[in-house]
Backbone as ProteinMPNN parsed JSONL, in Angstrom:
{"seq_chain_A": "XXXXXXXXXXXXXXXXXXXXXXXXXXXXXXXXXXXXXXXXXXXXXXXXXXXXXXXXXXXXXXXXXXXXX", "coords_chain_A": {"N_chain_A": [[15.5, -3.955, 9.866], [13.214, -6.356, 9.399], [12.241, -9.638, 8.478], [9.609, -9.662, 7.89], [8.407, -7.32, 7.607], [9.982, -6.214, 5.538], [8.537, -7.63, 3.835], [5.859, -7.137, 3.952], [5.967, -3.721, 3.046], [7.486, -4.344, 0.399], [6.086, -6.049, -0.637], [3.348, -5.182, -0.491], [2.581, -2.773, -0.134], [4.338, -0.5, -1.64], [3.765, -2.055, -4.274], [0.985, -1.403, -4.218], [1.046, 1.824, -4.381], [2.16, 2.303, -7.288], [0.24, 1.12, -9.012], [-2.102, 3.048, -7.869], [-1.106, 5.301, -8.812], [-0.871, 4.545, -11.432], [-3.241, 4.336, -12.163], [-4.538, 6.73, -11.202], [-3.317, 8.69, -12.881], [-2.169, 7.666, -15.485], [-4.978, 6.026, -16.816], [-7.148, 7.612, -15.976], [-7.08, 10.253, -17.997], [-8.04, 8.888, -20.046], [-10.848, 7.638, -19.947], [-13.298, 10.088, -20.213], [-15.518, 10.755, -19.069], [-15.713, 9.252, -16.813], [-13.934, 10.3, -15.489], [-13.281, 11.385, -12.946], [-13.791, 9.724, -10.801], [-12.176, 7.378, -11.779], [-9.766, 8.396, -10.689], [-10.162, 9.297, -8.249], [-10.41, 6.656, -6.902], [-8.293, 5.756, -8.06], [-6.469, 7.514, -6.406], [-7.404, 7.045, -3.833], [-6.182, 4.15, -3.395], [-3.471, 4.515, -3.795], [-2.729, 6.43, -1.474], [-3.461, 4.197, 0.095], [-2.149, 2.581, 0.242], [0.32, 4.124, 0.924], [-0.032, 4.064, 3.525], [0.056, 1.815, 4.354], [2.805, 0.812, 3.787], [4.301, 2.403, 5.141], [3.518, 1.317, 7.944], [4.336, -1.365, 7.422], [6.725, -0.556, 7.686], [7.493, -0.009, 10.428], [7.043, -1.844, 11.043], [7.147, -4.938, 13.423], [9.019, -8.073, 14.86], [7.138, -10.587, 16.123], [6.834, -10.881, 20.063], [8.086, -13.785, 21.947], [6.19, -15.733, 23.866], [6.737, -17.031, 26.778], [6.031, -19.321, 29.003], [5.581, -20.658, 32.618], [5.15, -22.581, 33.202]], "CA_chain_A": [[14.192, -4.228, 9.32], [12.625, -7.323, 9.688], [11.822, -10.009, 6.992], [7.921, -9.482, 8.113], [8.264, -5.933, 7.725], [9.992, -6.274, 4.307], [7.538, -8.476, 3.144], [4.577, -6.079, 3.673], [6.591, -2.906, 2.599], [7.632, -4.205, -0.676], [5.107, -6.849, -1.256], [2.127, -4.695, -0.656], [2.932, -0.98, -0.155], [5.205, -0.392, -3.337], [2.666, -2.019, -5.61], [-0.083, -0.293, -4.562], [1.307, 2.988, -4.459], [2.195, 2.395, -8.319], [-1.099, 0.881, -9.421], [-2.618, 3.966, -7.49], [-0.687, 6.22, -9.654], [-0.84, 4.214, -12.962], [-5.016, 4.808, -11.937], [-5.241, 8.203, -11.243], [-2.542, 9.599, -13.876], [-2.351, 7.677, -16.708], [-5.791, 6.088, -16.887], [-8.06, 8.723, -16.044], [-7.505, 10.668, -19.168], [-8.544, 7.732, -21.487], [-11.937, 7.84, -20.241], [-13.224, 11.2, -20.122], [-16.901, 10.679, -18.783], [-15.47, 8.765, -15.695], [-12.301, 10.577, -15.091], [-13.483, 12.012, -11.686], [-14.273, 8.697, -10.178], [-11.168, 6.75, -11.825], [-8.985, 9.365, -10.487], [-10.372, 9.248, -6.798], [-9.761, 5.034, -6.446], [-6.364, 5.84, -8.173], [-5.563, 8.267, -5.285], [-7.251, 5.931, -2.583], [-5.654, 2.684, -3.506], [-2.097, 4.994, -3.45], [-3.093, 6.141, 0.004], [-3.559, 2.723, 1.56], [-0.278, 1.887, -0.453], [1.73, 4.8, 1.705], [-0.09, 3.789, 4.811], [0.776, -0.014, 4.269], [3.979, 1.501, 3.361], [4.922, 2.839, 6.68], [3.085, 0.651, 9.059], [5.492, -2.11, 7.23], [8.304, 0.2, 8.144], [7.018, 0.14, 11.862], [6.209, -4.065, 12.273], [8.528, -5.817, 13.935], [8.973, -9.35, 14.855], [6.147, -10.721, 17.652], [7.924, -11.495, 21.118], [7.816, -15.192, 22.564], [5.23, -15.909, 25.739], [7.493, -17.569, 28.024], [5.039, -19.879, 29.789], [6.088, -20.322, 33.23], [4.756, -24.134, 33.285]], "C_chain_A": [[14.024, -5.744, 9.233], [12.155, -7.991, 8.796], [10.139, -9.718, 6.888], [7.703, -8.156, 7.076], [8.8, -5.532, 6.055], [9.784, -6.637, 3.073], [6.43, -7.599, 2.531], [4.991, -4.815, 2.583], [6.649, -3.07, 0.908], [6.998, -5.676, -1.835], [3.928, -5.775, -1.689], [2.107, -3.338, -0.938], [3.355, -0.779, -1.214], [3.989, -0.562, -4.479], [1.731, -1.293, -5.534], [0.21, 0.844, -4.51], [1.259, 3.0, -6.52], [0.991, 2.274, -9.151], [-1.956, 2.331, -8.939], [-2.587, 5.042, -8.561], [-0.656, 6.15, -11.159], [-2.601, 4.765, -12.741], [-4.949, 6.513, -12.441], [-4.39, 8.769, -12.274], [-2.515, 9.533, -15.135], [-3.847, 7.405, -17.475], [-7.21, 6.876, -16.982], [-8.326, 9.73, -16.965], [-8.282, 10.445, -20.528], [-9.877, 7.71, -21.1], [-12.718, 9.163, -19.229], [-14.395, 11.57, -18.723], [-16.739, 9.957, -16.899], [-14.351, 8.951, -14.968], [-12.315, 10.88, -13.554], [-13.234, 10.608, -10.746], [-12.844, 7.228, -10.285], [-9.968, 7.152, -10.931], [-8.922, 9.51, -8.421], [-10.332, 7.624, -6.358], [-8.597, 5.104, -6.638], [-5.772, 6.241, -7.001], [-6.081, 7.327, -3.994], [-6.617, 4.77, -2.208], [-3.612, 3.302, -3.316], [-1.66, 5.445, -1.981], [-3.038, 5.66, 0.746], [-2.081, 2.484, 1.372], [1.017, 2.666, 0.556], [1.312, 4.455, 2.967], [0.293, 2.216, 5.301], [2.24, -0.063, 4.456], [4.543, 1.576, 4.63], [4.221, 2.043, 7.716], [3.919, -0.653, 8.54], [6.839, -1.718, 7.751], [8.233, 0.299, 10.064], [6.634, -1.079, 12.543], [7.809, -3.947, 12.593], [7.823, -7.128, 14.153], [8.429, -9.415, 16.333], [7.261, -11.182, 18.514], [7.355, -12.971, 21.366], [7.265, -14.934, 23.578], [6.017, -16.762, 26.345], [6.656, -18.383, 28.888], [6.226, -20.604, 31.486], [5.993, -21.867, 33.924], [6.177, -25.242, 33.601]], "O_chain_A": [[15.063, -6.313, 8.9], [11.504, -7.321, 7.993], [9.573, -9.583, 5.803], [7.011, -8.083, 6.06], [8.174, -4.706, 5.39], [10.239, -6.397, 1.955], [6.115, -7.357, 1.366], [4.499, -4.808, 1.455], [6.09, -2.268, 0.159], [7.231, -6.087, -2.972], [3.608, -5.531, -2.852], [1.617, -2.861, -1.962], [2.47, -0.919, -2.058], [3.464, 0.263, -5.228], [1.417, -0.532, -6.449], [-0.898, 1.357, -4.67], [0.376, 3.666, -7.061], [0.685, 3.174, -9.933], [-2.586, 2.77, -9.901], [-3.56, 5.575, -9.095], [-0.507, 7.074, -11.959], [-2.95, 5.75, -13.391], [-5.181, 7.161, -13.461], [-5.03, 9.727, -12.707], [-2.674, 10.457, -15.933], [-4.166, 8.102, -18.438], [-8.095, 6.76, -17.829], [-9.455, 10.219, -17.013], [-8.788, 11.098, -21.441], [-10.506, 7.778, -22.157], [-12.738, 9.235, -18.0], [-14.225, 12.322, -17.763], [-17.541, 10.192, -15.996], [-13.836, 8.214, -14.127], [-11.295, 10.592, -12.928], [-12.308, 10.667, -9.938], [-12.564, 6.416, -9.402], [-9.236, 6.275, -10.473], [-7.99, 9.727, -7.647], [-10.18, 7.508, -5.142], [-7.752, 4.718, -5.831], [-4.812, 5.656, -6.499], [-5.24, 6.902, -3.202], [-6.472, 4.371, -1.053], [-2.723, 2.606, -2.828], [-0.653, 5.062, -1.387], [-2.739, 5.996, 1.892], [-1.163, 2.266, 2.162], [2.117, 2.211, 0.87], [2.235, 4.478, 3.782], [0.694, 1.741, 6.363], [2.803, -0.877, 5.188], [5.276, 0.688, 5.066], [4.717, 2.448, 8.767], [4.329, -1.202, 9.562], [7.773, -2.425, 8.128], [9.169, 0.764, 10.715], [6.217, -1.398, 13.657], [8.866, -3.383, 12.309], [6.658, -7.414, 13.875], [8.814, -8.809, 17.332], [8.307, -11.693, 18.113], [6.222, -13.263, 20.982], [7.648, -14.015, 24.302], [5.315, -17.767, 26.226], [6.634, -17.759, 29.949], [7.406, -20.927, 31.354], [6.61, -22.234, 34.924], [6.005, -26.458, 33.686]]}, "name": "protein", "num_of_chains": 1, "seq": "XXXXXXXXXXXXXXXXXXXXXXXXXXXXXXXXXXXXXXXXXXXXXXXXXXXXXXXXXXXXXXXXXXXXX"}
């Protein structure tokens, strides 16, 4: 794995998966009137977080252009 790749992964992916889940699980009970709506950003923002997640797990490091100059 690649420092790129373990940048994204557990820079970006990780947190938002948690924030996703602090949203939709714990938050959403505390307000009652908007629980539907808290509850569906919680689960989208966890979403991007597993797709960030694995497309970090899938970079790699760009190749060099070789110029022929």
């Amino acid at each position: 794995m690649s420092v790129v790749s373990k940048q994204i992964t557990l820079g970006v992916g990780i947190p938002m998966i948690v924030i996703g889940a602090i949203l939709a699980v714990v938050l959403a009970p505390m307000k009652p009137d908007l629980s539907d709506t808290v509850q569906f950003v919680g689960s989208l923002i966890g979403i991007l977080g597993v797709l960030i997640f694995i497309a970090g797990l899938f970079s790699r490091k760009p190749q060099k252009i070789l110029s022929g100059l």
